[in-house]
C-alpha positions in Angstrom: -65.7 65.1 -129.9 -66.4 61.6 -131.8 -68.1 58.8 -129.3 -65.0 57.4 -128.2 -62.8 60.3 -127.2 -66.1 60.8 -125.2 -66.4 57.7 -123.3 -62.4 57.8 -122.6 -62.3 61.3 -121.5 -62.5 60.7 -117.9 -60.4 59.2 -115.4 -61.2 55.4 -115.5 -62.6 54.6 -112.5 -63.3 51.6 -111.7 -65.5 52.5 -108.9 -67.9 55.2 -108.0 -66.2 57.2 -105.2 -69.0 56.9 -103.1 -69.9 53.2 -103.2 -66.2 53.1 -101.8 -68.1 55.1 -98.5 -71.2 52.9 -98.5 -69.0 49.9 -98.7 -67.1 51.0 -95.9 -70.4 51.9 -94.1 -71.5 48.6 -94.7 -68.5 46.4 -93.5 -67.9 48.4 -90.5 -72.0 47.4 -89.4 -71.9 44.1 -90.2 -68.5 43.9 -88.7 -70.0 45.8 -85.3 -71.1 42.2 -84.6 -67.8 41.2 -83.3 -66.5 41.5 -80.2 -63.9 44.2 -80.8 -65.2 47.1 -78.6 -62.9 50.1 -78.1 -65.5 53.1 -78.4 -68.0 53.8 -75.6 -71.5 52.0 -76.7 -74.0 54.4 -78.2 -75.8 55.5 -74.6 -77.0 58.6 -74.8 -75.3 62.4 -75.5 -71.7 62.0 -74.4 -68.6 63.9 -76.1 -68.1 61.3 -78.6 -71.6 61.5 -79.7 -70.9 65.3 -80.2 -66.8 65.1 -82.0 -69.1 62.4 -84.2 -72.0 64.8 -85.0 -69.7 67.6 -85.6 -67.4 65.0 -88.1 -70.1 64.1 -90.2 -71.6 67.4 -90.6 -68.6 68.5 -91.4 -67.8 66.4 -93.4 -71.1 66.5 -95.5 -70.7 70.2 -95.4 -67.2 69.5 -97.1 -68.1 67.4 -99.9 -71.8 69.0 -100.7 -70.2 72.5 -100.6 -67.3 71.1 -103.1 -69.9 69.5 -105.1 -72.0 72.7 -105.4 -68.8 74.5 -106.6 -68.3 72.2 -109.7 -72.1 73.0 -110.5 -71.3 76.6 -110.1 -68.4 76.5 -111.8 -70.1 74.2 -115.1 -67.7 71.1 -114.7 -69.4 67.7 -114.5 -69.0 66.5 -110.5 -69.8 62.5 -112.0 -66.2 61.6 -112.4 -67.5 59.0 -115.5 -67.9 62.6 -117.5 -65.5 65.0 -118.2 -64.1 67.4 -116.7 -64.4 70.8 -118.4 -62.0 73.1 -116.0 -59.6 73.0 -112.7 -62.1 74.3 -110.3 -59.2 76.2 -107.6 -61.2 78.4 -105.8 -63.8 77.5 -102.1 -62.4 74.1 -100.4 -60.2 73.6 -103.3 -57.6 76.3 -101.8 -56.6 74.1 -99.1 -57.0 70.8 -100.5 -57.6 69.2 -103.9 -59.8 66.5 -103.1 -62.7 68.2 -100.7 -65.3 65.9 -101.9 -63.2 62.9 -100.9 -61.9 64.0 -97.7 -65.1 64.6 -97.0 -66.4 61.0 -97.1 -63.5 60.2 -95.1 -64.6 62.4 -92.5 -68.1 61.4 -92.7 -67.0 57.8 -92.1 -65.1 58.7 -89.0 -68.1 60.5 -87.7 -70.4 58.2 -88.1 -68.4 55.6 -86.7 -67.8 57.8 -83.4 -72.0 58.2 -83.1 -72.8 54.6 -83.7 -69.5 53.6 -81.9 -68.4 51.3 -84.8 -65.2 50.1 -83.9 -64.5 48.8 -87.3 -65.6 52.0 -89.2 -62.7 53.9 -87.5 -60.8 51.5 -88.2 -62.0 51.1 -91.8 -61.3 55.6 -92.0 -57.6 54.9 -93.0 -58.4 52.2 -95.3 -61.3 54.3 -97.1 -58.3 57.1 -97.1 -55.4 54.6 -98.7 -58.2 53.4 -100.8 -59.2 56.8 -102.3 -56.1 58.1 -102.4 -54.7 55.2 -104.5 -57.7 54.0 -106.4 -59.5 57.4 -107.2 -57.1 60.7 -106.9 -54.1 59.2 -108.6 -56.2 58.1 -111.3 -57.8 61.5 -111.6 -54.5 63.1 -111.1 -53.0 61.6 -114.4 -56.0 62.4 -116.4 -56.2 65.8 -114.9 -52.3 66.1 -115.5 -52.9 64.9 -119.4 -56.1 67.0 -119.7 -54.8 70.5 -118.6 -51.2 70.6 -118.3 -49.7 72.9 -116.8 -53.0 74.9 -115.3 -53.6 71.8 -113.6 -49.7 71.4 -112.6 -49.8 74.6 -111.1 -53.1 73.2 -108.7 -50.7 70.0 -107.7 -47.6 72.9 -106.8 -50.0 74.8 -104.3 -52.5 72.8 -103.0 -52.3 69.7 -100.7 -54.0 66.6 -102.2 -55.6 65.9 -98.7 -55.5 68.7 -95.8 
């Protein structure tokens, strides 16, 4: 593979998935410091505290244990390096983007232990941001990459849950 078939087989991102998460993170706590208050305030161990524990472990179970696959699996999991096979097999039964719905998760967790108003309200937009920005990018290039073994992942397998 010559230097530039290298450096354009990827997606073309033009983010890092996970900056998209920080970012979100970010916004929704420096957004915390307006008066929009909806969630109970972070007082002690209350069932919101708990759903938002359970979230982002979950989640972070999600998205480590999707990550860990690829490894497993020897495909690159930095989506600025190519991808070497469809992994179809652990999270990637039920949904095709684990990793991602897995940040989306996290985000809603957190936001329900910290009672960040704004980061649930931010968990659809990091969603509609993924979903537009990252995995229909990654689709294409997938689509282009493998063909029809990938084609057959996109027939039986929902792109979220």
């Amino acid at each position: 593979m010559n230097e530039t078939t290298s450096e354009t087989d990827n997606p073309q991102l033009p983010v890092l998935p996970p900056v998209l998460l920080l970012g979100a993170v970010a916004v929704a706590i420096v957004l915390d410091w307006t008066p929009l208050r909806f969630l109970s305030p972070p007082v002690g161990f209350n069932l919101q505290v708990l759903a938002g524990l359970v979230l982002t472990a979950g989640g972070f179970w999600l998205a480590w244990s999707a990550r860990a696959l690829f490894e497993r699996e020897g495909t690159n999991v930095i989506p600025t390096q190519p991808t070497l096979k469809v992994v179809t097999s652990g999270p990637y039964r039920y949904t095709r983007n684990p990793m991602y719905l897995g940040m989306v998760i996290v985000l809603l967790g957190l936001s329900l232990v910290f009672s960040l108003e704004w980061g649930a309200i931010l968990t659809p937009v990091l969603w509609l941001v993924l979903d537009r920005m990252i995995v229909a990018r990654e689709e294409a290039y997938l689509s282009r990459k493998f063909g029809a073994e990938y084609q057959a992942l996109l027939a039986r397998t929902r792109r979220w849950l």
